[in-house]
N, C-alpha and C positions, 0 to 999 in steps of 0.2 A: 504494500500500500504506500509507501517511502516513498520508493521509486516511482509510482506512477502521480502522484501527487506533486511532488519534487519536479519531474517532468510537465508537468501542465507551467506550474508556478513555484519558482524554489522557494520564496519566502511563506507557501501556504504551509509548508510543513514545518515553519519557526513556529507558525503560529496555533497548528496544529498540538507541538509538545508545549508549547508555553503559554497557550490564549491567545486574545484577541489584544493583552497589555491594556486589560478594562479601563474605561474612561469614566474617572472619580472625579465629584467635586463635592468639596465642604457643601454637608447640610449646615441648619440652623443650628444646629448646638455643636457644630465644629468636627463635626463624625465624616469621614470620606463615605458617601455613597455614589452608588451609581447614575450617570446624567440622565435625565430622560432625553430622548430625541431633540425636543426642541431647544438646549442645553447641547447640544452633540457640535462640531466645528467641523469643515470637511477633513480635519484630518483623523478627527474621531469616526467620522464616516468612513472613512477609507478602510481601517479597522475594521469594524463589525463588517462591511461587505465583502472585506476577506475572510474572515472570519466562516462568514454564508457560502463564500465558492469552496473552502476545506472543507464545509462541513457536507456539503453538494456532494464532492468526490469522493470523502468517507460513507454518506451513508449509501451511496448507489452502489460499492462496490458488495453492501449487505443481505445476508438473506434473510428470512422473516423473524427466524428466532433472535437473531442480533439484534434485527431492528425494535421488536418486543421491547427489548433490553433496555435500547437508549432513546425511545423515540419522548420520552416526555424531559430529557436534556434541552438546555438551549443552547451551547458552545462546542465549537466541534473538541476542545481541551476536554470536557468534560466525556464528552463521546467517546472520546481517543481514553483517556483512563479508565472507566469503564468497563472497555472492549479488552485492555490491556489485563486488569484483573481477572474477567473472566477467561482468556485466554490462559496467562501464567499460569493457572490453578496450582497442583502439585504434584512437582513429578517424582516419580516410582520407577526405576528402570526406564528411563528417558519416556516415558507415560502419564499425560497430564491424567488430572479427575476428569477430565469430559472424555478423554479417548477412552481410559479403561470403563465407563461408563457404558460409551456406544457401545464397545465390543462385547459387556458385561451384558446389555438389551440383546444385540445380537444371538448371545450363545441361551440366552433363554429362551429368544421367539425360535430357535430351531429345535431345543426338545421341546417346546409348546406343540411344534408341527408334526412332532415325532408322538405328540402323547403325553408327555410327563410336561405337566402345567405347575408349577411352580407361585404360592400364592405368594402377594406384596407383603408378606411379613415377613417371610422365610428368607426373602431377595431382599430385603431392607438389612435382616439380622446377616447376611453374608456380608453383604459389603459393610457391615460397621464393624463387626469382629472379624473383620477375616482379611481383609483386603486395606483399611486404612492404617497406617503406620500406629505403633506406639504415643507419637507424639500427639495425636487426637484423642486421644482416651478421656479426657477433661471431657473433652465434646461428646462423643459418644455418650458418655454418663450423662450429661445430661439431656441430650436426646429420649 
């Protein structure tokens, strides 16, 4: 996604890791908030409508579940860390949570097809004893 961002526009992808470099101005009691539009300068504008062509390219290169994920963000920064968390998960033998996950759905819906249906408690209690590291046990306990 770098590269093909970078390629359109190289500064979309500064603003991509970094934001949009929000455009603050003192409220009344002296607190930075954010300007509204009519408060914006064209150079605040230039901003945010980069802001809108990264977030363009990030979210079109998405499929639905992603978009699920981020669609009620407003900054493509926000977008981008996000996508980045969900992606990192935690790997196991070079194996994020979401790969051993698929492939874990996987090898169930094929004894489902075979016959041995496996109920959501039995597939919950494997993957939380069986498959998460040691260091989740906190979690698991309280699950």
């Amino acid at each position: 996604m770098r590269d093909h961002i970078q390629g359109k526009d190289y500064e979309l992808w500064d603003i991509v890791t970094d934001g949009p470099l929000a455009t603050l101005k003192k409220n009344t009691e002296g607190v930075d908030a954010p300007k509204t539009r009519v408060d914006c300068n064209a150079e605040d504008l230039k901003k945010w409508e980069n802001d809108a062509k990264a977030k363009k390219w990030l979210v079109c290169g998405l499929g639905p579940d992603e978009y699920n994920r981020i669609q009620d963000y407003s900054t493509v920064k926000q977008i981008w860390d996000t996508l980045q968390v969900a992606r990192e998960g935690m790997t196991q033998d070079g194996e994020t949570i979401q790969e051993m996950y698929t492939r874990f759905t996987a090898l169930t819906n094929e004894l489902k097809s075979l016959g041995r249906i496996i109920p959501e408690e039995e597939r919950v209690e494997k993957i939380l004893t069986r498959v998460l590291p040691i260091t989740w046990e906190s979690k698991i306990t309280a699950i």
